[in-house]
N, C-alpha and C positions, 0 to 999 in steps of 0.2 A: 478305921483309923486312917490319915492325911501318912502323907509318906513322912513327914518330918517325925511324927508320932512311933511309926514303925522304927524308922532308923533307933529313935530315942529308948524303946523299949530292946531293942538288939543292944546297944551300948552296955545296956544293964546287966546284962546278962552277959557280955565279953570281958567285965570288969570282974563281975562274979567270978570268971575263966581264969582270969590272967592275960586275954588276949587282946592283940592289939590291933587285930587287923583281920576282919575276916570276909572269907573271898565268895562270892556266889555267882557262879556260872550259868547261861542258857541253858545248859544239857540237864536229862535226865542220868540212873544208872545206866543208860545203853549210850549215850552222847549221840542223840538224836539229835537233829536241826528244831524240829517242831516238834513239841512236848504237852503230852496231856494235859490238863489244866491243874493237875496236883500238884505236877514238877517245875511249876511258873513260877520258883522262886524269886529269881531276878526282875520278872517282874511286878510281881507282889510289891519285895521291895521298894525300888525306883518308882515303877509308876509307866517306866517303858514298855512298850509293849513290841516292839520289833526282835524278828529270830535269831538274832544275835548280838552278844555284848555279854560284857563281866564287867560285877558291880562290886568293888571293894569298898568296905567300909572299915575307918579306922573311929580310933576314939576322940579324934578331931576334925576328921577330914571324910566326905563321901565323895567318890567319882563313878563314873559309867566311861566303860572302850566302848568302841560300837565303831562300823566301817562305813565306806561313804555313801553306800545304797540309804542309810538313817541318819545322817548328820541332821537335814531339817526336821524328820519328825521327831528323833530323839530330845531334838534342841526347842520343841514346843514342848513336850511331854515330862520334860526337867522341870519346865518354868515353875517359881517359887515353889521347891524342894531342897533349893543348897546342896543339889548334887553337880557337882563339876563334869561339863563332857569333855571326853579324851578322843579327841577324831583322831583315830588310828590312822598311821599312811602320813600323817600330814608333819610339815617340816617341826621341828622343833617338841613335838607332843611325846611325852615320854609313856614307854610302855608300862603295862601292870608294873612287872618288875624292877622297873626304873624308879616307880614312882614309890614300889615300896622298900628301896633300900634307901633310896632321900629322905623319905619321913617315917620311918621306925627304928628304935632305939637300937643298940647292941646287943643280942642277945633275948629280942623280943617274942610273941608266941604269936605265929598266925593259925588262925581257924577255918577249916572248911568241910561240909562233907562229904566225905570219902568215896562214897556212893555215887557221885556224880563228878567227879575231879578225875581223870584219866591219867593212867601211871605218865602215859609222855611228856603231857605239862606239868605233874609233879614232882619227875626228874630235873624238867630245863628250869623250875621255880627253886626248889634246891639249890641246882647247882649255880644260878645268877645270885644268889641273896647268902652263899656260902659265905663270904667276907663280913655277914651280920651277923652269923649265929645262934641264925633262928632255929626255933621248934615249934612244930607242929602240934596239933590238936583235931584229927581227922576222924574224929569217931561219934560227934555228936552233928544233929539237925536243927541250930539254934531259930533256923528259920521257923522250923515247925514248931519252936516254942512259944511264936508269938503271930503265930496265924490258926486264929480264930475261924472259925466255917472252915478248913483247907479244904475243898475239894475231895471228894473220895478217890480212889486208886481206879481206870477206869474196869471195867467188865464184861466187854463186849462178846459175841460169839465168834466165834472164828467159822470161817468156810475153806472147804479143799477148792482151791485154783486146779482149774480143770486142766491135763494136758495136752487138749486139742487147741486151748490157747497158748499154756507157757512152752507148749513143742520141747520137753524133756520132763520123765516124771520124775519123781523122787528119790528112789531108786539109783536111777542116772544118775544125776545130781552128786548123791551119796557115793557113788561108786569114784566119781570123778575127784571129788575132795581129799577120800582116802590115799588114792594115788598120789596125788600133790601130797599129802601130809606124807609118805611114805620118801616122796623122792627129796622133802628135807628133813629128815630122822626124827619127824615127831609121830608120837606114841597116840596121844590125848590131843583134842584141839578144843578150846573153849571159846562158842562165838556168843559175842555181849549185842552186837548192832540189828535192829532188831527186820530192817527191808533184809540183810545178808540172812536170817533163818526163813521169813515168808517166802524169799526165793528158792533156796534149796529147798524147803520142805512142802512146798506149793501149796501154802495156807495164805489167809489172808483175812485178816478183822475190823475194826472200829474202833479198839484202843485211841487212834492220835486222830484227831480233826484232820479232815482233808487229804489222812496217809494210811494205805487199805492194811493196817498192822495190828498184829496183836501182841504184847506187851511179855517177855519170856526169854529165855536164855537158851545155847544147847550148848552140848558137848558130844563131843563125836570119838569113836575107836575104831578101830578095827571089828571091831566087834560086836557093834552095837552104839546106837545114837538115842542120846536122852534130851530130851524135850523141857523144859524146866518151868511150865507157866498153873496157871489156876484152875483149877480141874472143871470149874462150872463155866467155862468159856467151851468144854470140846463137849457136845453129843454125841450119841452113840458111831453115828455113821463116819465124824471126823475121826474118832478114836479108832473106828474099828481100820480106818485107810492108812493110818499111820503104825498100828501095829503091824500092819500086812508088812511094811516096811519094815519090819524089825527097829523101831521107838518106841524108846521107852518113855512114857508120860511121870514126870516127878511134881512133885509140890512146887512153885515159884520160887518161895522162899528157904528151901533146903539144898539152894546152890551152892552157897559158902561152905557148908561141911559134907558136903559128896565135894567139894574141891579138896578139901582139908583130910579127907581119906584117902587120897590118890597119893601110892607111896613109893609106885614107881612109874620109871619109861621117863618121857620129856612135855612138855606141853607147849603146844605153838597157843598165840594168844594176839592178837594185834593191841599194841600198845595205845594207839592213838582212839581207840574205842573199848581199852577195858579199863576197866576203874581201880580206884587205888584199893580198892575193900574187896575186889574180886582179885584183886593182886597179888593180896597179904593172904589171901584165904591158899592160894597154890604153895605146895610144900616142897613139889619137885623143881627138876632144873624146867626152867623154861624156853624158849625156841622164839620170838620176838620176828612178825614179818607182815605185812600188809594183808588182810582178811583173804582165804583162797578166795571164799565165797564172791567178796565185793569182785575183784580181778573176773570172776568167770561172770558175773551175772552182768556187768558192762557191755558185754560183747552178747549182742540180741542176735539170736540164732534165727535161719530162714524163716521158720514159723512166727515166731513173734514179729518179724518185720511186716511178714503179709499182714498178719494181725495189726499191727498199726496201721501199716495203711488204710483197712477197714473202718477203724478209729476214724481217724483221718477227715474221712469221705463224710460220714455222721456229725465230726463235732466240724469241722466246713460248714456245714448245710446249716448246723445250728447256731453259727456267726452271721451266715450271710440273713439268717432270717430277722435278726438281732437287729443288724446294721442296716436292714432296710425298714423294719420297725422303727430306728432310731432316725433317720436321714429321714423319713415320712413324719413320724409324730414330733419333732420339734421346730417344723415349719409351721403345726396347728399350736402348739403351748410349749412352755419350759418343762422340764425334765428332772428330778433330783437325780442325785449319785445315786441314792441307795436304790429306788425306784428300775435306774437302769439296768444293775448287777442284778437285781431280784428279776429283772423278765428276763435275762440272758440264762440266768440260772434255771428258769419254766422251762425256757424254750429244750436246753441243755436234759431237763429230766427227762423230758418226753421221750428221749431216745432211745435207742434200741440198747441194751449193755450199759447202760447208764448205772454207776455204783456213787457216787460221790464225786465233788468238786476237788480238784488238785491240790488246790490252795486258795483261802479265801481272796475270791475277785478284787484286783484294785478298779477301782471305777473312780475317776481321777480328772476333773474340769479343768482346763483354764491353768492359775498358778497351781493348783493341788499336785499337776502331773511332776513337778519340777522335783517333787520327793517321792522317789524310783519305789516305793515300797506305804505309800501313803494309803491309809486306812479309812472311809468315812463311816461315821458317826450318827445318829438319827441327831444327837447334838449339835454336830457340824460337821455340817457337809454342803457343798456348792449347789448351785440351781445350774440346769446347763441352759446357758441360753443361744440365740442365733450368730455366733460368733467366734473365733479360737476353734482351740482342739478341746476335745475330749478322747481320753487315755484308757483304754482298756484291756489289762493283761490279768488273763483268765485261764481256767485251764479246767479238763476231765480226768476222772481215773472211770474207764470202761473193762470191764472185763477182755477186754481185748488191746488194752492199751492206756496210758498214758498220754495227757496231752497239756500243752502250755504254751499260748497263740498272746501277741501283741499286737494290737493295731488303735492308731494314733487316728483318728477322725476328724474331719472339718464340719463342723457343724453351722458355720455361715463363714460370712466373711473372714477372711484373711488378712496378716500384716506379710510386706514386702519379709521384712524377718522373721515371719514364721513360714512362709512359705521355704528360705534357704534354710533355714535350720531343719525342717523335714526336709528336704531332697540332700542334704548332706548328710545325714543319717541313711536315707535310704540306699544313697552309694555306698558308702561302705556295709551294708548290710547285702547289695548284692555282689561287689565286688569282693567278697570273703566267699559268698556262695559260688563264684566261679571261680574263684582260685583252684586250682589242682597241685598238690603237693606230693613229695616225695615219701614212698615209706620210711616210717622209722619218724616223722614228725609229729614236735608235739606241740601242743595248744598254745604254747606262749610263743614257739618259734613265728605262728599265724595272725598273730591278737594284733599285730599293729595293721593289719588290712583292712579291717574295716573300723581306724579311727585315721587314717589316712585323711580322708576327705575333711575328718574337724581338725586332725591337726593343721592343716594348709588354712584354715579358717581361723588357726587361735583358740580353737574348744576342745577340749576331751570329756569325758564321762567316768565316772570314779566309781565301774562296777568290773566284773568281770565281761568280755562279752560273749561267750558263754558258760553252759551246764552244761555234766551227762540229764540224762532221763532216765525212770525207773522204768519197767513193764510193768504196769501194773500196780505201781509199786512208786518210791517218793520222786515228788517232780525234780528235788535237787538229787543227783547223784553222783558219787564220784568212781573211779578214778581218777577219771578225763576231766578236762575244761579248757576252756580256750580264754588265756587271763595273762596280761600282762605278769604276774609272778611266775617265776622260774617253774618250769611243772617238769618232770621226765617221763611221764606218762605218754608210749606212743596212742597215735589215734588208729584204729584197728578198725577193720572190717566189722562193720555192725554193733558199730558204738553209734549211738543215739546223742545228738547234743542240740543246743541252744545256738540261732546266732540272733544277737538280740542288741547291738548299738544305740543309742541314745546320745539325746543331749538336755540338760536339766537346767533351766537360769528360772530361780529363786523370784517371785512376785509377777513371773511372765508366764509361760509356758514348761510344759514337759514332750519329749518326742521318744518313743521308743519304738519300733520292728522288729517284730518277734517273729520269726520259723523254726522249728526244727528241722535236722538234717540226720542222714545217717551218713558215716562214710560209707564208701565203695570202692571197688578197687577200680583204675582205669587202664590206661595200657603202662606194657613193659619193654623199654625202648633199650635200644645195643649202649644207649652212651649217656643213659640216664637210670636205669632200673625201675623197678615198678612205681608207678607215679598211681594215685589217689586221686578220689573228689566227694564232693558230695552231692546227695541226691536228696532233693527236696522232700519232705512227708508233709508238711501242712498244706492247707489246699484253702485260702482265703484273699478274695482283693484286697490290694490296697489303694488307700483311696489317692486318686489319680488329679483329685479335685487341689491335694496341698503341696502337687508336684509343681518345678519349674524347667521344664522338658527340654529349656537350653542348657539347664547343668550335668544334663546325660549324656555318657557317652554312646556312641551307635552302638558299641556292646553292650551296655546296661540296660537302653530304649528293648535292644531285640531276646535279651533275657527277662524282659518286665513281661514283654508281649507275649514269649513265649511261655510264661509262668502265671499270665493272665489265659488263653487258648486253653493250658491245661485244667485249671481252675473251672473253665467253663465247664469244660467237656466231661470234667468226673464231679458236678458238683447240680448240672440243670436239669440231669433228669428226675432229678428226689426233687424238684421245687416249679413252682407253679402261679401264678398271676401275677401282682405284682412282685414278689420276689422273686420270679423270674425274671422278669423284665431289671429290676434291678442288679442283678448281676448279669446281664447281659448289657445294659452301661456300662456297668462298675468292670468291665474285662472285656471293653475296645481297644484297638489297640491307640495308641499314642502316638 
């Protein structure tokens, strides 16, 4: 069916309802970012295909939110559907909420299922649309009534994460959570997010594309932790590691009534990852607090950090082999997108710990790069030729680590304007990495350092600039982030994040620099207190070729060079003839 088709058979069936309005959100039941292909309801729907947005459909009216990493690809991917885009952020654009107390009646019935709608947003939905006196309808999957083929539920195996990598077993872990749930008087804890159980319980699967997860619920006491996924996912030797631990293994779907028998104590429950249906299902008082699990798995312990570093050094070696494949082969022929992500992703297997891709590669020509999150297609997609940039933000999940590398290439000549729009990016992308910060700072207090350089230019970028990093684990994570909105989130010793600036003009070019970083701590001075920085983990040149070396500062020149030296020196004894030689160009100094 064309999406106009879908919408049309959805109507029929809200009319059936009584409803007026029904909402369908990115997330799965755990409100994951990236969701197996069952839970792809929104984009079933729509037709969108980017990891975030809510599509409300009324019974006159269809719109998509979505933020500004997708305005252009969302705004090709609408084209003849009669879906209205909502660019969130932008002036005058009114929210879900906004939009549906303007066009739904008095007393109307919105629809959505429960299972994937998180108690947080359907508290503040409530309580904006209270003056309508609405009711709800959160107990059916009208999506699934009119998708045909849906995808199966997935069923992957799960493996025990070893912990010579994750540097604490499970055990720890478990012992660790309890405390915190003891020192806020909760009894029971129920976690729904599904990287917060792969981490404490050092499991890891193939449920989500490109996130080492497997698909399952727990619940934790004092007493004993239960496990809640599909029993043909665990073999003997997983089952038997996890009962050492004292886990209990339950059916997946017998969560809601082992919630619904718990008759006393309290339950902590993080609101913004539990669902409206794993909500209703708890009968006791409950305890409402940000995931323990997310807050301790943030902060990557000694071990895991070596462990990236490890990462590191491998998925380096496996850019640079990449980017001189690429700077070689498109002075003999043109190149497609897909063609380039597919040897990057060769090169990428061959590795040592190699488990899966982070996130599907944008591989991104010319205008394509200008949409921060742009997809190609064997349909369409670009030819690269001797000219512009070409955009490549990629990433690994290595049993030793996580990984997610940008870099912006010249693949021939230059314009005067692209040459200043990459060196403008590039400054603020170093001049955020030397910045040194006070403890107790959090990410948005930093966000305007590296958009410095394009505001004095007239440009910004309408993403965050940056993410945490998982271990192992999803490339997006949170606590932390470094984003212009308000965060309180401090940055801690061995948080893992993104610094990744950009600048996007629509029919021209894209420019993005992508590092990761860890914080660290630096010194602690009598009239300033312990001051902060961070410390570089990706190990990749950047190309020197789309730089304009009068717009650096003699600090930026001597932090390029000395971030070029290092680059050499942990990255040329794994590499050999010409890409040797080529990273020994690619990290002269300047």
């Amino acid at each position: 069916m064309e999406v106009r088709e879908k919408i049309e058979e959805l109507r029929k069936l809200m009319k059936e309802k009584g409803i007026e309005a029904y909402i369908i959100p990115s997330a799965d039941p755990h409100q994951s970012e990236y969701v197996a292909d069952h839970y792809a309801a929104r984009a079933f729907i729509t037709g969108f295909t980017g990891s975030a947005g809510t599509a409300v459909i009324t019974l006159k009216d269809a719109g998509l939110w979505t933020d500004g990493r997708y305005f252009v690809q969302a705004e090709s991917e609408l084209k003849d559907t009669d879906i209205t885009l909502f660019r969130m952020g932008e002036k005058d654009v009114p929210t879900v909420e906004r939009f549906l107390k303007e066009n739904l009646s008095k007393g109307a019935k919105i629809g959505f299922d429960g299972r994937v709608i998180a108690v947080q947003y359907f508290r503040s939905l409530k309580e904006d649309l209270e003056s309508k006196e609405v009711s709800f309808e959160t107990d059916e999957d009208l999506i699934d009534m009119i998708w045909k083929n849906r995808p199966e539920k997935p069923c992957t195996k799960v493996i025990i994460h070893d912990t010579k990598y994750a540097g604490k077993s499970r055990e720890d872990k478990l012992s660790e959570v309890i405390k915190e749930m003891k020192a806020i008087g909760a009894d029971h804890y129920v976690i729904s997010g599904l990287d917060d159980i792969a981490w404490l319980l050092n499991i890891r699967g193939r449920d989500v594309k490109c996130n080492p997860l497997t698909i399952a619920y727990s619940v934790i006491s004092e007493e004993r932790c239960y496990l809640f996924i599909d029993d043909e996912k665990l073999n003997s030797d997983v089952t038997d590691e996890l009962q050492k631990a004292n886990i209990e293994i339950r059916p997946y779907d017998s969560i809601g009534e082992f919630l619904k028998n718990i008759s006393e104590g309290t339950m902590l429950l993080d609101p913004s990852k539990t669902s409206t249906w794993i909500h209703s299902s708890i009968k006791i008082k409950t305890i409402e607090s940000m995931d323990i699990t997310t807050q301790l798995k943030a902060i990557k312990n000694d071990v895991e950090i070596q462990n990236v570093r490890s990462a590191m050094v491998r998925d380096g070696v496996a850019m640079v082999k990449f980017i001189s494949w690429l700077k070689k082969t498109i002075k003999l022929r043109n190149i497609k997108e897909i063609e380039a992500s597919d040897k990057l992703e060769e090169i990428r297997r061959a590795g040592d710990k190699f488990y899966d891709l982070s996130f599907p590669t944008i591989s991104a020509y010319k205008s394509n790069a200008s949409m921060p999150h742009y997809k190609a297609t064997e349909e369409k997609q670009a030819t690269i030729e001797q000219k512009s940039f070409y955009l490549v933000d990629s990433g690994a999940q290595y049993l030793d680590g996580t990984t997610d590398i940008t870099r912006t290439i010249a693949v021939g000549s230059l314009t005067d304007e692209e040459k200043l729009d990459y060196t403008l990016v590039l400054k603020g992308m170093i001049d955020l990495t030397m910045q040194r910060f006070l403890y107790g700072t959090t990410g948005s207090n930093i966000d305007i350092i590296a958009r410095i350089p394009l505001w004095n230019a007239g440009m910004d970028f309408k993403h965050g600039t940056g993410h945490g990093i998982g271990f192992f684990l999803n490339v997006h994570e949170g606590p932390h982030r470094i984003a212009s909105v308000p965060n309180t989130i401090r940055l801690e010793k061995g948080m893992i994040i993104s610094n990744e600036p950009g600048i996007y003009k629509a029919g021209k070019h894209g420019i993005r620099t992508e590092n990761l970083v860890v914080v660290q701590e630096e010194e602690k001075t009598e009239y300033g207190g312990q001051f902060m920085k961070f410390e570089t983990l990706t190990l990749c040149p950047i190309d020197k070729e789309a730089i304009d070396v009068n717009l650096l500062t003699p600090e930026e020149k001597a932090w390029l060079n000395n971030y070029h030296k290092t680059v050499f020196d942990k990255l040329s004894i794994y590499l050999q003839g010409e890409e040797l030689e080529y990273l020994r160009q690619a990290t002269e100094e300047i």
